[in-house]
C-alpha positions in Angstrom: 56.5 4.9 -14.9 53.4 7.1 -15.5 51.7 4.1 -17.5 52.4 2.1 -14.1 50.8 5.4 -12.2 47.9 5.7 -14.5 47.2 1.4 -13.9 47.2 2.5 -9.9 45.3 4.9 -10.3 42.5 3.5 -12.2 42.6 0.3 -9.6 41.8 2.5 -6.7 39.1 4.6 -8.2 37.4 1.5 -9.6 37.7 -0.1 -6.2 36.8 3.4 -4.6 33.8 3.6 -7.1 32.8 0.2 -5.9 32.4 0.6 -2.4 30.9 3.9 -2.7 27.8 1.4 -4.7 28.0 -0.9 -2.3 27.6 1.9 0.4 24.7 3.3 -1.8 23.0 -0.1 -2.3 23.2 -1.4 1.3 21.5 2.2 2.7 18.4 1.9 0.0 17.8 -1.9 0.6 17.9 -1.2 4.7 15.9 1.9 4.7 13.1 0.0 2.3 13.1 -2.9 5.2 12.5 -0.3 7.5 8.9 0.4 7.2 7.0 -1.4 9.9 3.2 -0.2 9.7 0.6 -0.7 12.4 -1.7 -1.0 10.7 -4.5 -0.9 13.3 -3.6 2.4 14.5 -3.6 3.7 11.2 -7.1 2.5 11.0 -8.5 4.0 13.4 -6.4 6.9 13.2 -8.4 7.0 9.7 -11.8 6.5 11.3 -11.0 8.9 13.5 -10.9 11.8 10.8 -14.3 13.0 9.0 -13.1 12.2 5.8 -16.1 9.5 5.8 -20.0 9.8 6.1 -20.5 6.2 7.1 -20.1 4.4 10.6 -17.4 2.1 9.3 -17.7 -1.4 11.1 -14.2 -3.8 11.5 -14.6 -7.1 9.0 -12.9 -10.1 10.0 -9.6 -11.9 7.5 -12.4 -14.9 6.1 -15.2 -12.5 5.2 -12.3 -10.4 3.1 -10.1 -13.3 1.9 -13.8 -14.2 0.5 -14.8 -11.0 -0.5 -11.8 -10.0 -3.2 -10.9 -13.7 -3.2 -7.2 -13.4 -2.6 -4.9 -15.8 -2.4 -4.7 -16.5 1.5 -1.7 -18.1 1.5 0.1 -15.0 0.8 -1.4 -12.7 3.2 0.0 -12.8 6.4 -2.6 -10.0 8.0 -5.5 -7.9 7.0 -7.4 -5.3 9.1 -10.3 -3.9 7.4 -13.4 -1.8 8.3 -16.4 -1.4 6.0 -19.7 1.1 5.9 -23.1 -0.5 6.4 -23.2 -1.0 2.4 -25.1 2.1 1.9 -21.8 4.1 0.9 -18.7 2.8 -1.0 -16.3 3.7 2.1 -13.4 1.3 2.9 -10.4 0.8 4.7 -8.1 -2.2 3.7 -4.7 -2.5 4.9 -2.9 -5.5 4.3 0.7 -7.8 4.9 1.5 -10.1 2.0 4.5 -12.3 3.1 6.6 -11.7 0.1 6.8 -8.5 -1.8 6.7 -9.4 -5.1 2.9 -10.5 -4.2 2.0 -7.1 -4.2 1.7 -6.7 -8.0 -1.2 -9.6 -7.9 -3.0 -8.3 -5.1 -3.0 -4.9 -6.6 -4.4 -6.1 -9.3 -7.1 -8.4 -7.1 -8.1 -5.1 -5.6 -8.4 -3.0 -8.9 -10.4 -5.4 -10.0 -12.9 -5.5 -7.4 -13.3 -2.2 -7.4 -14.4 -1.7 -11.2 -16.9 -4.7 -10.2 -18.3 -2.5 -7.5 -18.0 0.7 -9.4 -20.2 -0.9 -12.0 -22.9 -1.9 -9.0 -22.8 1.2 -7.6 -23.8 2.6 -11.4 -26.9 1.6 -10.7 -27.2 1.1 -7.0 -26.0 4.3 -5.6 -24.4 6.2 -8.0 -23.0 9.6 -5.6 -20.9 6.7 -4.5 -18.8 6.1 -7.9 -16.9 9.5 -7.4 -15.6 7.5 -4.2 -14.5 4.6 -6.3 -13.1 6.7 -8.8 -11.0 8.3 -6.4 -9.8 6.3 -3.6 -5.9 6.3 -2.1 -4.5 3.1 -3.3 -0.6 2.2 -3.1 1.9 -0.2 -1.5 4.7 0.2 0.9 7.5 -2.6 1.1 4.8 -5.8 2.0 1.8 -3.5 2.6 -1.1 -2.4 0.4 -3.3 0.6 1.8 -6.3 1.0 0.2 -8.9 4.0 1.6 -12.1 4.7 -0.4 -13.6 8.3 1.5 -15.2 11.3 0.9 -11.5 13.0 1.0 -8.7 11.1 -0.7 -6.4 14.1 -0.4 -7.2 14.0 3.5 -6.4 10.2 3.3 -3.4 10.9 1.7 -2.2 12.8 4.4 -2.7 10.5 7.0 -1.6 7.8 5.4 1.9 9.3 4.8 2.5 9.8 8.3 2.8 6.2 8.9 4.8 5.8 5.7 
C-alpha cells in the first residue's frame, strides 16, 4: 500500500512539475514575441534629444544595404539617419526576418565600425571616442545601433521602447 502511494504520488508531481514548465516556457516565448518596435518614432524620438552635435539627415534602405553590405534578403526594414560626415553620429535600427540573423548582422555592423574607427584615426579623431562607445544590442528581430555624444542618454531612450 504505501509503495502503491509513494508510485501516485511521484506520477502527480512529475505531471504537476511538468505543466508548471510548460506554463513557464509558454509565458517567456510569448513575452519575447511581444516586442513590436517602431522604429521611426524611436528615431526621431532620438534626434529629438541633444545627445548629438550633428544635423542627422534620413538615408534610404539601398544606400545602407550598400554601405555595411548586408545581406538584403534578410532585412525586412531599415530606418537610418546619418550626420553630414563631419562627425561619426548614427542611428541604425533595423528588422531582420528571422532572428537567428541577428548574430551575422551584428557582426556586419561591428565590423564596419572598426573600419570607420580606423578612418576616423586619421580623419577626425574627437570622433573615435563616439565609435568606441556607441549603444549597440538586439531585441527579438531588431538591432539598434546609436553612435552619439551620450550613450548613457541613448541608453535611456532606447529602453523605453524596449
Amino acid at each position: 500500500m504505501k509503495n502503491r502511494m509513494k508510485k501516485i504520488f511521484l506520477i502527480i508531481f512529475t505531471i504537476i512539475l511538468i505543466i508548471i514548465i510548460g506554463i513557464v516556457v509558454s509565458i517567456n516565448v510569448f513575452k519575447e514575441n511581444k516586442i513590436t518596435l517602431d522604429m521611426q518614432k524611436l528615431a526621431l524620438d532620438l534626434i529629438n534629444q541633444s545627445i548629438f552635435e550633428d544635423d542627422l539627415s534620413e538615408i534610404d534602405r539601398d544606400s545602407i544595404v550598400k554601405k555595411y553590405n548586408f545581406p538584403n534578403d534578410k532585412i525586412k526594414n531599415i530606418i537610418s539617419y546619418m550626420g553630414s560626415g563631419a562627425t561619426a553620429e548614427e542611428i541604425l535600427l533595423l528588422e531582420v526576418f528571422n532572428r537567428e540573423d541577428t548574430g551575422e548582422i551584428l557582426n556586419i555592423i561591428k565590423e564596419k565600425l572598426e573600419e570607420r574607427k580606423q578612418d576616423f584615426q586619421n580623419y577626425l579623431p574627437k570622433e573615435v571616442f563616439k565609435l568606441e562607445n556607441y549603444y549597440l544590442k538586439s531585441v527579438n528581430n531588431y538591432i539598434i545601433l546609436c553612435i552619439s555624444n551620450d550613450e548613457k542618454q541613448a541608453e535611456k531612450i532606447i529602453n523605453k521602447y524596449i
